[in-house]
C-alpha positions as CSV (number, residue, x, y, z in Angstrom):
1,X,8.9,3.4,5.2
2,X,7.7,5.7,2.4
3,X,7.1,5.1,-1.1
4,X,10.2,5.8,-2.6
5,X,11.8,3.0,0.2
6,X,9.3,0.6,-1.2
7,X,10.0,1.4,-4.8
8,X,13.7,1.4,-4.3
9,X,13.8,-2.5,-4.0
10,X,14.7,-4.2,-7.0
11,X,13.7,-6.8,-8.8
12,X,16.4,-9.1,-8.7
13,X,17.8,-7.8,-5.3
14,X,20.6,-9.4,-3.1
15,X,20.2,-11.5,-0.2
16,X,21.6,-9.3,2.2
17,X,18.7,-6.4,1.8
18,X,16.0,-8.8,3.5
19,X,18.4,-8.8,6.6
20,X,17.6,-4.7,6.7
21,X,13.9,-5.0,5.5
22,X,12.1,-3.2,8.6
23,X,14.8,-1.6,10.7
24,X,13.1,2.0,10.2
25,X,10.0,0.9,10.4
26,X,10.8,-0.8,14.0
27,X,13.0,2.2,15.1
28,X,9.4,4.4,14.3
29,X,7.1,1.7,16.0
30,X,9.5,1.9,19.3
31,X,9.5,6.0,18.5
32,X,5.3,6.0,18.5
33,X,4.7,4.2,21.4
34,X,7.0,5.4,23.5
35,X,5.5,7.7,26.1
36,X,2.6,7.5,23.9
37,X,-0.2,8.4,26.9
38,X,1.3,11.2,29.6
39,X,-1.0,12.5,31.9
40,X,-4.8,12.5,32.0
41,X,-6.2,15.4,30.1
42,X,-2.6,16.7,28.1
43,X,-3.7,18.5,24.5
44,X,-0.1,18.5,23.6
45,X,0.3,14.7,24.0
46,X,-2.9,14.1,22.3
47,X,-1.7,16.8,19.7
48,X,1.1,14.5,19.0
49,X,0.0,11.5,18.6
50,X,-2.5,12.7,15.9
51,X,0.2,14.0,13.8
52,X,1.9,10.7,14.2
53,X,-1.9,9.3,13.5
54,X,-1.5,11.2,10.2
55,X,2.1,9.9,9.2
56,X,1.2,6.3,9.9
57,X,-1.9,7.0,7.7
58,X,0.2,8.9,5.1
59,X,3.2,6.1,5.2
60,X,0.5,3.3,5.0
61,X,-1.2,5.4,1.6
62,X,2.3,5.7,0.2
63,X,3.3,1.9,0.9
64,X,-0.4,0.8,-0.7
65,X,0.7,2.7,-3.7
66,X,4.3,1.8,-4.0
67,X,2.7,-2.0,-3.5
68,X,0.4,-1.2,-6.3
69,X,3.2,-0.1,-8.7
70,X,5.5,-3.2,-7.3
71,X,2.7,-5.7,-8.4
72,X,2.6,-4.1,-12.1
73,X,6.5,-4.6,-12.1
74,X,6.2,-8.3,-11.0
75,X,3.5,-8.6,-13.8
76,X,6.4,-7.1,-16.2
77,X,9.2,-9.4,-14.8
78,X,6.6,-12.5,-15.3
79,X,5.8,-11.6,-18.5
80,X,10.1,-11.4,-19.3
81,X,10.6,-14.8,-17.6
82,X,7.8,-16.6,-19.3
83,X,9.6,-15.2,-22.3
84,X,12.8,-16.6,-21.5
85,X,11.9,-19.8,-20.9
86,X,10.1,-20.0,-23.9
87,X,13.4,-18.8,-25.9
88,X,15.0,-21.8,-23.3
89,X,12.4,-24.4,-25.1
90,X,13.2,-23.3,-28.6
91,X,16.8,-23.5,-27.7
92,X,16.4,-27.2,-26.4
93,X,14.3,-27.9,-29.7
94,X,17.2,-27.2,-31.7
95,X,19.8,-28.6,-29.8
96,X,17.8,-31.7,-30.0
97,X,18.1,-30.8,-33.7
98,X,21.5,-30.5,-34.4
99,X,22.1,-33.7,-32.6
100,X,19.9,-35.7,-35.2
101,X,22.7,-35.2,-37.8
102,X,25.8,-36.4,-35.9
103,X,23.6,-39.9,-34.6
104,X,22.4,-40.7,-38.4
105,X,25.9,-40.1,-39.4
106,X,27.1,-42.3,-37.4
107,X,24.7,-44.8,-38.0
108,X,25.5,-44.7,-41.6
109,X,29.3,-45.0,-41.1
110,X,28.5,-48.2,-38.7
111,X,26.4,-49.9,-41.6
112,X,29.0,-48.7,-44.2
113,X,32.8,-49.1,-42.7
114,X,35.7,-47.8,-44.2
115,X,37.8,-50.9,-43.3
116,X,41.7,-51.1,-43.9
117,X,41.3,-52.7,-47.4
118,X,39.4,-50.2,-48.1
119,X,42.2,-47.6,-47.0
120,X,44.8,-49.9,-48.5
121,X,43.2,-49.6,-52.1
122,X,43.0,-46.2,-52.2
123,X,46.3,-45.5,-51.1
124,X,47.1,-48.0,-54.0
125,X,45.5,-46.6,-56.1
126,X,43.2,-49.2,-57.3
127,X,39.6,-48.5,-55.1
128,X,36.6,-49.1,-56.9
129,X,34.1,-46.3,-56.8
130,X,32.1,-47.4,-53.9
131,X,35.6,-47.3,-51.7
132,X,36.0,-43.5,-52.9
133,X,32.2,-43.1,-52.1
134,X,32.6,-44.1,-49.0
135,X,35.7,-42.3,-48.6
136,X,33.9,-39.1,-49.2
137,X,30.9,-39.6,-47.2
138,X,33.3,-40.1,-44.4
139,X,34.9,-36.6,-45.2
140,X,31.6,-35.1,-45.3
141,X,30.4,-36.3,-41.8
142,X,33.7,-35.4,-40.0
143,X,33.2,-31.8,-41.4
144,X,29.5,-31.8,-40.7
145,X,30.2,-33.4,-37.3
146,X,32.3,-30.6,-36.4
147,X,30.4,-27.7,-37.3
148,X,27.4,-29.6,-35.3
149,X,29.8,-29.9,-32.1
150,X,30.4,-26.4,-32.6
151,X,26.8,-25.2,-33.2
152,X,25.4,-27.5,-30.0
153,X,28.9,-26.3,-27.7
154,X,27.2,-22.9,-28.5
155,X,23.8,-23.6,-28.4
156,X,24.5,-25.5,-24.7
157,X,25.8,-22.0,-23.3
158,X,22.9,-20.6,-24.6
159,X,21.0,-22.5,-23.0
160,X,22.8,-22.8,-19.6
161,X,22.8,-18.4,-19.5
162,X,19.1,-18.2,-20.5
163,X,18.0,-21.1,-17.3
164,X,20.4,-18.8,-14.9
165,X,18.8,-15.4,-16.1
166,X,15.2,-17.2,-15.2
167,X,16.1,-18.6,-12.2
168,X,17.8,-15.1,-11.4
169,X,14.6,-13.3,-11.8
170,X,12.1,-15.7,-10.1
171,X,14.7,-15.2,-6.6
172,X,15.2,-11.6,-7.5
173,X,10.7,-11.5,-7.8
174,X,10.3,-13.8,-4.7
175,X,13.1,-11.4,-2.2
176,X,11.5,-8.3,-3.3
177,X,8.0,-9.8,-2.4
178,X,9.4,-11.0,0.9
179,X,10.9,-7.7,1.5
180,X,7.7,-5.3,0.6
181,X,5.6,-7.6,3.0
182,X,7.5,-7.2,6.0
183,X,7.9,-3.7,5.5
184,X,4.0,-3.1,5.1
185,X,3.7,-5.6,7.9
186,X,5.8,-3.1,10.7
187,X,4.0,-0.5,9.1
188,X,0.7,-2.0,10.1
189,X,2.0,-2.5,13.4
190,X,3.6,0.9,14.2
191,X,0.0,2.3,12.5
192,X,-2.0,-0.4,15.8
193,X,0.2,1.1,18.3
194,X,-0.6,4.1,17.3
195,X,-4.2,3.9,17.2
196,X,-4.0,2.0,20.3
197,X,-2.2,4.8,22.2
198,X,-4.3,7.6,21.0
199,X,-7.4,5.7,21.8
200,X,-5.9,5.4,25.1
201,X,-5.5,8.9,25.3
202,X,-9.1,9.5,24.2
203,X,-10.2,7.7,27.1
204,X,-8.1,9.4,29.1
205,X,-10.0,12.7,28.3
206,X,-13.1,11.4,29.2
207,X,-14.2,9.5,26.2
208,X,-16.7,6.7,26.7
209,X,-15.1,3.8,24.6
210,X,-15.4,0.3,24.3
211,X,-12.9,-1.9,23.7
212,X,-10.3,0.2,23.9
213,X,-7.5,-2.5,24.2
214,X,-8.4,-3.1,20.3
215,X,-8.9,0.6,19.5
216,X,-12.5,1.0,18.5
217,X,-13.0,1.2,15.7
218,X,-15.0,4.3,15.7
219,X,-12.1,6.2,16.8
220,X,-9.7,5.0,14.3
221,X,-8.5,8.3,12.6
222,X,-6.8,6.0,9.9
223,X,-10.5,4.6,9.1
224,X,-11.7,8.1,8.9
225,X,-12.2,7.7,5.5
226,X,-14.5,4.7,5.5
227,X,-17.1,6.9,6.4
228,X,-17.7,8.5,3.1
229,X,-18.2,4.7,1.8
230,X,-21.0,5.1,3.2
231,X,-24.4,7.7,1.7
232,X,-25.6,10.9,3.7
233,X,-26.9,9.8,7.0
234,X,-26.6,6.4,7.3
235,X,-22.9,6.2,8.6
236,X,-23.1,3.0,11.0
237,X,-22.5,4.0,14.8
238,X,-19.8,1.4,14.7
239,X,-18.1,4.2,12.1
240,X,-18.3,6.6,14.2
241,X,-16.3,8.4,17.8
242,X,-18.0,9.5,20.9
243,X,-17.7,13.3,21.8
244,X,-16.7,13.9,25.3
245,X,-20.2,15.8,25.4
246,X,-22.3,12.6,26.0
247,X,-24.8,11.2,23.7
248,X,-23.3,12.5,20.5
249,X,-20.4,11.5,18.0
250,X,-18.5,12.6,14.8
251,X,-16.2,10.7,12.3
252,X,-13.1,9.7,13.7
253,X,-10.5,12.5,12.5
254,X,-13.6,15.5,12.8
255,X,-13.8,13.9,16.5
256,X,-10.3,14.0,17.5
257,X,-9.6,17.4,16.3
258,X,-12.8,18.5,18.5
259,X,-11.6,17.0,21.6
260,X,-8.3,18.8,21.1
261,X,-10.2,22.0,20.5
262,X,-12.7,21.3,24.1
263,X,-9.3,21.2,25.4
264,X,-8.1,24.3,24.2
265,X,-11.5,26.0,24.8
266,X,-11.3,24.7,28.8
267,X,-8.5,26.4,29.4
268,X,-9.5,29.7,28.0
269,X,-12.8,29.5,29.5
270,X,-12.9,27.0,32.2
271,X,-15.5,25.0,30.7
272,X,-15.5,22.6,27.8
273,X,-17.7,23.4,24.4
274,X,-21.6,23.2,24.7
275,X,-22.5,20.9,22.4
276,X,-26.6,20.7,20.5
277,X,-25.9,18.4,18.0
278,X,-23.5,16.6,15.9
279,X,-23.7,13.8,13.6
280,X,-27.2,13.3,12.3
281,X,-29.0,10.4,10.8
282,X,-30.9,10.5,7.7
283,X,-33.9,9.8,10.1
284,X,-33.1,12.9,12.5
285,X,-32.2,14.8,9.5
286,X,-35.6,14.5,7.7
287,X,-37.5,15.4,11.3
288,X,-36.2,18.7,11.5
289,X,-36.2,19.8,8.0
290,X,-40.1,19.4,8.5
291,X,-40.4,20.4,11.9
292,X,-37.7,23.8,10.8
293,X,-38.0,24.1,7.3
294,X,-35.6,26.8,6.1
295,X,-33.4,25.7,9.0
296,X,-31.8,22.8,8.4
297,X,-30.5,21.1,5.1
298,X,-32.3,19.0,2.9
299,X,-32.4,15.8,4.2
300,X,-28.7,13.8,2.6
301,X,-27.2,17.1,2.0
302,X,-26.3,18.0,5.4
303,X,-22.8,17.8,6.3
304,X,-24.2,16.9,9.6
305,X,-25.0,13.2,8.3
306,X,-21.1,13.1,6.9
307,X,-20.0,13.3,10.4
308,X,-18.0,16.7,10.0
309,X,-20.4,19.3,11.6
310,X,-21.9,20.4,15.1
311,X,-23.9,23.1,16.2
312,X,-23.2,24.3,19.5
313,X,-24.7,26.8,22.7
314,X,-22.9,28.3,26.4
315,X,-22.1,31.2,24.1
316,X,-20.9,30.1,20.8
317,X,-24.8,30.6,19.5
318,X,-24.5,34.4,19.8
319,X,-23.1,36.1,17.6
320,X,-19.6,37.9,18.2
321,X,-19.9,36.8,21.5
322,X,-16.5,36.1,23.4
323,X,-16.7,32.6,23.4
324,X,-17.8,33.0,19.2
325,X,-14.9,35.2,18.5
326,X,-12.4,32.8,20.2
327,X,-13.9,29.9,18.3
328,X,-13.8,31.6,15.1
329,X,-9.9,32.9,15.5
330,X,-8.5,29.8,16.8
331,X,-10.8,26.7,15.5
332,X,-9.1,26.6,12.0
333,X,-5.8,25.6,13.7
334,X,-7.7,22.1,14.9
335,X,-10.0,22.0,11.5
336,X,-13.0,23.8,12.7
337,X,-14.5,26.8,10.8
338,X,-17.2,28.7,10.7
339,X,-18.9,28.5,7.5
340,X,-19.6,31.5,4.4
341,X,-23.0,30.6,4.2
342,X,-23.9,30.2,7.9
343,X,-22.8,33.9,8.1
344,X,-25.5,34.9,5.9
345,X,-28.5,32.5,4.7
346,X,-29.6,30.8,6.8
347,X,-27.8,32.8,9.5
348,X,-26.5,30.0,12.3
349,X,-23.7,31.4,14.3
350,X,-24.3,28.1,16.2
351,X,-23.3,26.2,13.2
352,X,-19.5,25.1,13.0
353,X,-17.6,21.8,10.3
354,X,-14.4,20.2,10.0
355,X,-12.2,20.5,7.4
356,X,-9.0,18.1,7.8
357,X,-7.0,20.1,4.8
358,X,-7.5,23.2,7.1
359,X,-6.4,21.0,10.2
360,X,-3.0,22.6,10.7
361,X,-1.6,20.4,14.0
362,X,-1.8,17.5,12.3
């Protein structure tokens, strides 16, 4: 589902459009998960399931957003309804109103009859003035009691239109709720099977993760972006994806990419990437800025402690080297570059970060 599916859905929507509510989504879930983990140690299949990592991510952002603008449209529609039943209360009030008349009218002509003497001297000509009183007031309330029969006749289809219109738009509010929740709910479920399967994958590849039957959460690409909650450093290891280089880890999207790129890098060299160091804690961070000053960044500046950087050796380390020059042509494709600044001051060939706008596979 994208935004514009989500946006499409209208306030006071038919009956029938919940019946369709989550077809795409299902047909995409059954699409994702389908031969989702091929064999052990595949860089296409784990290739593809990132980029479908990335739509599920993107769908979910654009379904969060079309939510948001759904909510401010219910908050609109409210504000109409309480409106219209308001205008349904003043309606009532005057109806109640124009009734008064006709009951006190007829109240009066029950206390005063016009009897048939009364009828018979005026036809006679000889009624005494309180018969032609009388006679008038009674002229006066069948003309007033029609124009109020006709004034409540219309105020009662008033009245009837405005109570449909609100019950209208409390359904129409109520489907289209219905419908954006069990969209965003197959959405959340493709986006699990997902996860699941990449994880899968991961493992597959030689990474050492727990719990992978609920898709650690470390290695959730679509929680990527957690990390930054989170200052320079002090990213919890819970946040965080093991590389397949033991004993260090990266932020779920700068991991995944790597592993793709150790893939890549086997097969042109027969070995997987040598790996120094990765993330860095605030702790680690601060030991080798004093132990290396002029080497290393000051401590909660290094993009080390985001996650998104790794320094590495077998080759890489020396400059325009083989396994350097391969790195630097063909790591942009999975996110990886080669800094300005590490070119320069201070010079660290060995020093590589991700970049996910630069991440052309996914």
């Amino acid at each position: 589902m994208t935004m514009a599916s989500l946006a499409s859905v209208p306030v006071a929507g038919q009956a029938q459009a919940a019946e369709q509510v989550g077809q795409p989504a299902e047909r995409a879930v059954a699409q994702a998960t389908s031969g989702a983990v091929a064999e052990t140690g595949d860089p296409k299949n784990l290739t593809e399931l990132r980029k479908e990592a990335q739509r599920s991510a993107q769908e979910l952002e654009d379904a969060t957003r079309a939510l948001e603008k759904r909510r401010a449209e219910f908050a609109a529609a409210e504000k109409e309804l309480k409106e219209k039943l308001r205008a349904l209360e003043v309606a009532e009030r005057q109806l109640a109103q124009v009734r008064q008349p006709v009951s006190r009218l007829a109240e009066m002509l029950y206390q005063q009859p016009v009897g048939a003497d009364g009828a018979a001297s005026f036809m006679a000509g000889d009624s005494d003035s309180d018969t032609l009183r009388a006679l008038a007031m009674v002229n006066h309330m069948v003309t007033i009691r029609q124009h109020a029969v006709e004034e409540t006749s219309t105020l009662t289809l008033h009245t009837q239109r405005l109570a449909a219109e609100a019950q209208e738009m409390r359904a129409g509010n109520l489907l289209a709720e219905a419908q954006m929740a069990a969209e965003i709910d197959l959405l959340r479920k493709k986006s699990d099977k997902v996860v699941k399967s990449l994880t899968q994958a991961l493992v597959k590849l030689g990474i050492k993760i727990d719990k992978v039957e609920k898709a650690a959460l470390g290695c959730n690409p679509l929680r990527a972006a957690t990390a930054n909650d989170y200052p320079n450093g002090l990213i919890p290891r819970t946040m965080l994806c093991p590389l397949q280089q033991k004993g260090f880890s990266l932020r779920a999207d700068a991991a995944i990419a790597f592993v793709s790129l150790n893939e890549a890098y086997r097969r042109q060299f027969g070995r997987p990437i040598c790996v120094t160091d990765a993330y860095r804690s605030l702790a680690e961070q601060q030991s080798i800025y004093y132990r290396r000053p002029g080497f290393a960044a000051v401590p909660g500046k290094s993009n080390h402690g985001l996650g998104l950087a790794v320094d590495l050796c077998g080759g890489v380390e020396r400059f325009r080297s083989a396994e350097f020059n391969w790195l630097e042509k063909y790591g942009k494709k999975y996110g990886w570059y080669h800094p300005d600044w590490a070119y320069r001051s201070p010079f660290e060939p060995w020093h590589w970060e991700y970049d996910p706008k630069i991440d052309s596979v996914v």
